[in-house]
C-alpha positions as CSV (number, residue, x, y, z in Angstrom):
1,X,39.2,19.1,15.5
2,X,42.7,20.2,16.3
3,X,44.8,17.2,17.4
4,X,47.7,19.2,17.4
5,X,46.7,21.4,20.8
6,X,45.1,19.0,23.4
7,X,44.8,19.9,27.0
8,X,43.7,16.9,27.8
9,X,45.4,14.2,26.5
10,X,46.1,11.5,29.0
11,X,41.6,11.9,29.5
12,X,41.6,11.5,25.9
13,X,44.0,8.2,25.4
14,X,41.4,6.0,24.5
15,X,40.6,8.3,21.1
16,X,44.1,8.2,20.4
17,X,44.4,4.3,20.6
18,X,41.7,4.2,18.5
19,X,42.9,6.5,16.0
20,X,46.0,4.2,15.4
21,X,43.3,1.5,14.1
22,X,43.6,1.3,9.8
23,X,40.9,3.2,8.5
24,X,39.2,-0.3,6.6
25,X,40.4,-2.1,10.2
26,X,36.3,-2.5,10.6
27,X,36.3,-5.5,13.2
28,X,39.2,-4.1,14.9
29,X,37.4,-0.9,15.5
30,X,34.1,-2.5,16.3
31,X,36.1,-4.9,18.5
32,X,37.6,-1.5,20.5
33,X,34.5,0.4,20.4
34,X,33.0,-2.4,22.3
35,X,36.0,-3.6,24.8
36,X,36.0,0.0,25.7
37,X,32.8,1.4,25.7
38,X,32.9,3.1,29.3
39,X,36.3,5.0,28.3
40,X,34.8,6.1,25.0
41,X,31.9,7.6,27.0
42,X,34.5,9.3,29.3
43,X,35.8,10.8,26.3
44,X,35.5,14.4,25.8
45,X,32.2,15.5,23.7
46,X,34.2,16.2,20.2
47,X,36.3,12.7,20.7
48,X,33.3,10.7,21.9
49,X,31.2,11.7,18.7
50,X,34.0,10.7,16.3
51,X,34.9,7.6,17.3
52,X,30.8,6.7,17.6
53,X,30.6,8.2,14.1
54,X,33.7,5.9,12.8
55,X,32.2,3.2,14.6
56,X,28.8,3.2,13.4
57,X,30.3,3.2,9.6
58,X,32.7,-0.1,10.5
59,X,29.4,-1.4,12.2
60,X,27.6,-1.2,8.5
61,X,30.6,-2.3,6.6
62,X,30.4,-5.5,8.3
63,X,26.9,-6.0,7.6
64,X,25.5,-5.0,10.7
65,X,22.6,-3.0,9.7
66,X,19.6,-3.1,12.2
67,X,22.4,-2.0,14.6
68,X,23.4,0.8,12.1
69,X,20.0,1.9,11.3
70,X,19.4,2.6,14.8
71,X,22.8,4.5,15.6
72,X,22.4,6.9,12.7
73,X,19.2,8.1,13.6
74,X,20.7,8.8,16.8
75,X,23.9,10.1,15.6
76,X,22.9,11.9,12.2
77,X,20.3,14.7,14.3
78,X,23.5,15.1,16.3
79,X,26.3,15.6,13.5
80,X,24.1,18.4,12.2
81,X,23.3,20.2,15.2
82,X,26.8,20.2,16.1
83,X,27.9,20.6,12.5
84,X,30.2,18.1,11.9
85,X,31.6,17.9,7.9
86,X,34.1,15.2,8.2
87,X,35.0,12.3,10.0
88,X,38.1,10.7,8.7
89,X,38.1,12.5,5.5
90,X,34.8,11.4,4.9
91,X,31.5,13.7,4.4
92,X,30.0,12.2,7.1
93,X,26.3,13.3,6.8
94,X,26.3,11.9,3.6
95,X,28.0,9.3,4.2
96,X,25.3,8.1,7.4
97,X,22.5,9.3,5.4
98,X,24.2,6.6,2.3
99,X,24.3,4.1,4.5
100,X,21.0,4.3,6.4
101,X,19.2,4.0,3.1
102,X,21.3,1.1,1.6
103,X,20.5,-0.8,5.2
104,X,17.4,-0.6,4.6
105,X,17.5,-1.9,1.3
106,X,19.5,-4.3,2.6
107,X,17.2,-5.7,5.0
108,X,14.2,-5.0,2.0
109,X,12.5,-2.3,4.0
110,X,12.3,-1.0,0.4
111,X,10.1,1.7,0.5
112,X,11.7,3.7,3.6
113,X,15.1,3.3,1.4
114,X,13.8,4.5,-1.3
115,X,12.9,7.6,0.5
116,X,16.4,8.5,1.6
117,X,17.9,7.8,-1.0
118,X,15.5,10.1,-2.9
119,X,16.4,12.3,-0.2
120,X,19.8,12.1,-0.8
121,X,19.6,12.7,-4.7
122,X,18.3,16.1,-4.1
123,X,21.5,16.9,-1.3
124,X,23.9,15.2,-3.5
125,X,23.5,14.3,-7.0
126,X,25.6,11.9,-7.6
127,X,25.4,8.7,-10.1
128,X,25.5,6.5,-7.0
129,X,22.9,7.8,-5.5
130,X,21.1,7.9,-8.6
131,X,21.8,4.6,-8.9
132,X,20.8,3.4,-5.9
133,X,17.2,5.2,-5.6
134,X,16.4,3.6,-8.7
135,X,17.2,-0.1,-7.5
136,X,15.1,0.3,-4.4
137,X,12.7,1.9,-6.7
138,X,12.4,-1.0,-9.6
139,X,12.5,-3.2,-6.1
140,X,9.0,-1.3,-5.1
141,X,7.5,-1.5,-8.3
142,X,8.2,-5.0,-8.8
143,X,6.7,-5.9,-5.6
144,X,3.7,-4.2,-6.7
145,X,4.0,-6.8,-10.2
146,X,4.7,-9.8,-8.6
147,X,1.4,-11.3,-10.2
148,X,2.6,-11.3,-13.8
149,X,6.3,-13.0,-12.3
150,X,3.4,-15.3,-10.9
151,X,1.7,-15.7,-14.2
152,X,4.7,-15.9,-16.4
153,X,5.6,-19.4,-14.0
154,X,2.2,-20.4,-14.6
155,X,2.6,-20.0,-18.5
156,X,6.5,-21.8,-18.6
157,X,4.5,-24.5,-16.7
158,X,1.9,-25.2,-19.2
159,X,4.3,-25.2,-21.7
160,X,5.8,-28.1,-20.2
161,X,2.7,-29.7,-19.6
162,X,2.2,-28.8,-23.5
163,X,5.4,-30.7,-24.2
164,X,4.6,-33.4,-22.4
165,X,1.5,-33.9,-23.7
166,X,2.7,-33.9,-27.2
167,X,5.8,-36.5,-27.1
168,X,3.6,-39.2,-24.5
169,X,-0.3,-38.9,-26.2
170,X,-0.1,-36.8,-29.1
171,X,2.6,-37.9,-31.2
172,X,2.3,-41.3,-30.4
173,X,-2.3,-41.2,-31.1
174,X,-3.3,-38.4,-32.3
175,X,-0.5,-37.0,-35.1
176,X,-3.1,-35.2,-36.7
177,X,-3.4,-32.9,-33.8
178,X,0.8,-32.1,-33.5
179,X,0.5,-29.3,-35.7
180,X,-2.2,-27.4,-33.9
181,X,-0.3,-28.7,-30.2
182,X,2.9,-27.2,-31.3
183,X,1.3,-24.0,-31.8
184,X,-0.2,-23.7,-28.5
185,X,3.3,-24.8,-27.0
186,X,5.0,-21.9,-29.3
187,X,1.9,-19.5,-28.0
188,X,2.4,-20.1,-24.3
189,X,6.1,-19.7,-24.2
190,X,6.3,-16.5,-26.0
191,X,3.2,-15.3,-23.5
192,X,5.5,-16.1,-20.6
193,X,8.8,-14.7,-22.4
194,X,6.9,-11.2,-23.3
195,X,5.2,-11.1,-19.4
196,X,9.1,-11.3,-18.2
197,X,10.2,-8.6,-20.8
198,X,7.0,-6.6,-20.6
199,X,7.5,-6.3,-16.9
200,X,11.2,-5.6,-16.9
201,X,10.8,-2.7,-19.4
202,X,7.6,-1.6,-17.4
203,X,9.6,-1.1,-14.1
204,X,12.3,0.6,-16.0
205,X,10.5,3.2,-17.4
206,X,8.3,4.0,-14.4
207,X,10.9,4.2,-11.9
208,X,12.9,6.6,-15.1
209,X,9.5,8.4,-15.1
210,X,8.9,8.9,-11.3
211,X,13.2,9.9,-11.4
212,X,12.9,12.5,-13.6
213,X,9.8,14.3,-11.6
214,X,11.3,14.4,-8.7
215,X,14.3,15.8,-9.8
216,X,12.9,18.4,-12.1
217,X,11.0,19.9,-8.9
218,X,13.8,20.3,-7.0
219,X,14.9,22.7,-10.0
């Protein structure tokens, strides 16, 4: 967009009063975008779709992400059919495409994240969005696990019980039994410790696993 040779600029104001906003300015642009939403649509095409682009990033910066979700599928069809690379120095098709993905993780729509992201790995491979496949990964995987988080409670639980058991009954009736009670506590903790670390290392090396087959067919 050429700023420098506008025909129109007295139509166009309203772009140009947004413009002056600080780029990390995100309320004050959301603020304009929305005290001025009938001149923005009055805008010519290539002004109007900047500003709504800019917009829609400040409206996911400030956590607004059902709202952003539902502008970028609007607005990301429409920055490729009309190819537009860069909105403010930014790559902007990556950029909505980004934040789409981490709004849905953000409101744990995990698997439809995970997708975009993955989507997004094979555009751009970057670390981040390396990164940020695998958390909504691991996040998938654990949901699928949540029984041994469930059984790993249940174990820390009768290990207090265990402990309780042995300083009220046992060690004040029954010393003869406090080796063989101390055992079981010892057997259940460790149980619950290895269900928390088995899991953990389980998620990490599927969601490695599923990473690196994914990426190798896109070779």
């Amino acid at each position: 967009m050429n700023y420098g040779h506008l025909e129109n600029i007295k139509e166009n104001s309203t772009f140009y009063q947004f413009m002056e906003i600080e780029q990390d300015s995100h309320y004050e642009k959301v603020r304009f975008f929305e005290n001025n939403k009938k001149d923005i649509g009055s805008l010519d095409f290539d002004f109007r779709i900047f500003v709504w682009c800019d917009y829609a990033l400040s409206i996911f910066e400030i956590g607004r992400y059902q709202e952003f979700i539902k502008l970028s599928d609007e607005l990301i069809p429409l920055v490729i059919s009309e190819n537009i690379y860069e909105i403010r120095n930014i790559a902007i098709y990556e950029a909505m495409l980004f934040r789409k993905a981490a709004s849905l993780y953000n409101i744990q729509k995990f698997e439809e994240a995970e997708f975009v992201f993955s989507e997004l790995c094979k555009i751009e491979k970057e670390p981040i969005n390396k990164k940020a496949w695998k958390q909504a990964k691991y996040k998938i995987i654990k949901d699928k696990i949540r029984f041994i988080d469930a059984i790993s409670i249940l174990l820390f639980i009768a290990t207090a019980s265990i402990i309780a058991f042995e300083l009220l009954v046992v060690g004040n009736f029954y010393p003869e039994y406090l080796e063989m009670v101390e055992l079981s506590r010892i057997i259940t903790f460790c149980l619950g410790i290895s269900c928390i670390v088995g899991s953990e290392l389980y998620i990490r090396i599927k969601s490695n696993k599923v990473y690196r087959g994914f990426t190798k067919k896109d070779k």
